[in-house]
C-alpha positions in Angstrom: 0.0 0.0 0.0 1.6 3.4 -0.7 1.8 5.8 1.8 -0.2 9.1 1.8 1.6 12.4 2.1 -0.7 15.7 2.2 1.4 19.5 1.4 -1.0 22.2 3.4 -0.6 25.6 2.8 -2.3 28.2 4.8 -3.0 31.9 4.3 -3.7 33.6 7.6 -5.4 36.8 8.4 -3.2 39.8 9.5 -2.2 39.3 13.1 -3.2 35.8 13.3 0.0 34.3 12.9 0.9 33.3 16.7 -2.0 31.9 17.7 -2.7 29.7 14.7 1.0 29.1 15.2 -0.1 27.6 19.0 -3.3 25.9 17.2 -1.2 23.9 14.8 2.2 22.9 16.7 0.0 21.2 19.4 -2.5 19.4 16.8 1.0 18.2 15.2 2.2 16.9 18.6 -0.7 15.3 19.4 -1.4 13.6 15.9 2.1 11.8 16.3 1.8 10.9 20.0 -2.1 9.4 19.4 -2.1 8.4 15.7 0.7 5.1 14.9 -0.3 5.6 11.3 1.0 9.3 11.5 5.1 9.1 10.1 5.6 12.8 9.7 4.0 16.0 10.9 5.8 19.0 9.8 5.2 22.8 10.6 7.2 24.7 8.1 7.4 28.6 8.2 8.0 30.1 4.9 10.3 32.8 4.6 10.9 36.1 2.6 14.1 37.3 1.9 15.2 35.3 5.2 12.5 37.1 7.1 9.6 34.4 8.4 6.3 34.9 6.0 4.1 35.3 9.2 1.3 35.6 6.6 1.8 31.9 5.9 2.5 28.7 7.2 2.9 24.8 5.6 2.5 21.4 7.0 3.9 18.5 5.2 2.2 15.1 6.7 3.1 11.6 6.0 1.1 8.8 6.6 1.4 4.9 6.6 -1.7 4.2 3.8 -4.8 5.1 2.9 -6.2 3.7 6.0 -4.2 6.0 8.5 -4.9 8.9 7.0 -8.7 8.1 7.1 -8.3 7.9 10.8 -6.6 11.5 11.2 -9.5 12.9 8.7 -12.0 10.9 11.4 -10.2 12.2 14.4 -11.5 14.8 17.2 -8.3 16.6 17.1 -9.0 17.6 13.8 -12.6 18.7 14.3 -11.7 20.7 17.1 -8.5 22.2 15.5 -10.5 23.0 12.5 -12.7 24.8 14.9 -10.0 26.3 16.7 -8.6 28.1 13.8 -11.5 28.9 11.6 -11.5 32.7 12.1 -8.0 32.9 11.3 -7.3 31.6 8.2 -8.5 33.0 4.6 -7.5 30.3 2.4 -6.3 26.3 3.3 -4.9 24.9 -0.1 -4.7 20.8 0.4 -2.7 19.0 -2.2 -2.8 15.0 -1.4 -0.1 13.0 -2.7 1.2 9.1 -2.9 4.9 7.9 -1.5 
């Protein structure tokens, strides 16, 4: 079974930066401790002529098969993180991919 690797990009609204920055490390921490399936769960903060993008950020996730990532997409976590940073974000771009 081939592995499932998602690429999230996220545009945040002006000022939003360090507490969707809270939001996400601690659903990334939490989706690796609870979720076996979970390989990788990055938090990448773009840059700008070497200055952090605070306007953006990108997760790159890796997961086991089909089947693991099914269970992330089922989880609470991701309800409630969803939740948690709704009025911060103006765009979420989702690109899924196969390993």
């Amino acid at each position: 079974m081939a592995r499932v690797a998602l690429i999230v990009e996220f545009k945040l609204k002006p000022g939003a930066w360090a507490k969707f920055n809270e939001i996400i490390h601690a659903h990334a921490a939490g989706t690796k401790a609870d979720e076996p399936g979970c390989e990788q769960f990055d938090v990448l903060q773009p840059e700008t002529d070497g200055t952090p993008d605070h306007s953006r950020v990108m997760l790159v996730e890796v997961y086991t098969n089909a089947a693991a990532f099914e269970i992330h997409t089922q989880s609470q976590r991701l309800v409630n993180t969803r939740a948690a940073y709704a009025d911060l974000v103006e765009s979420r771009v989702i690109t899924r991919c196969v390993l």
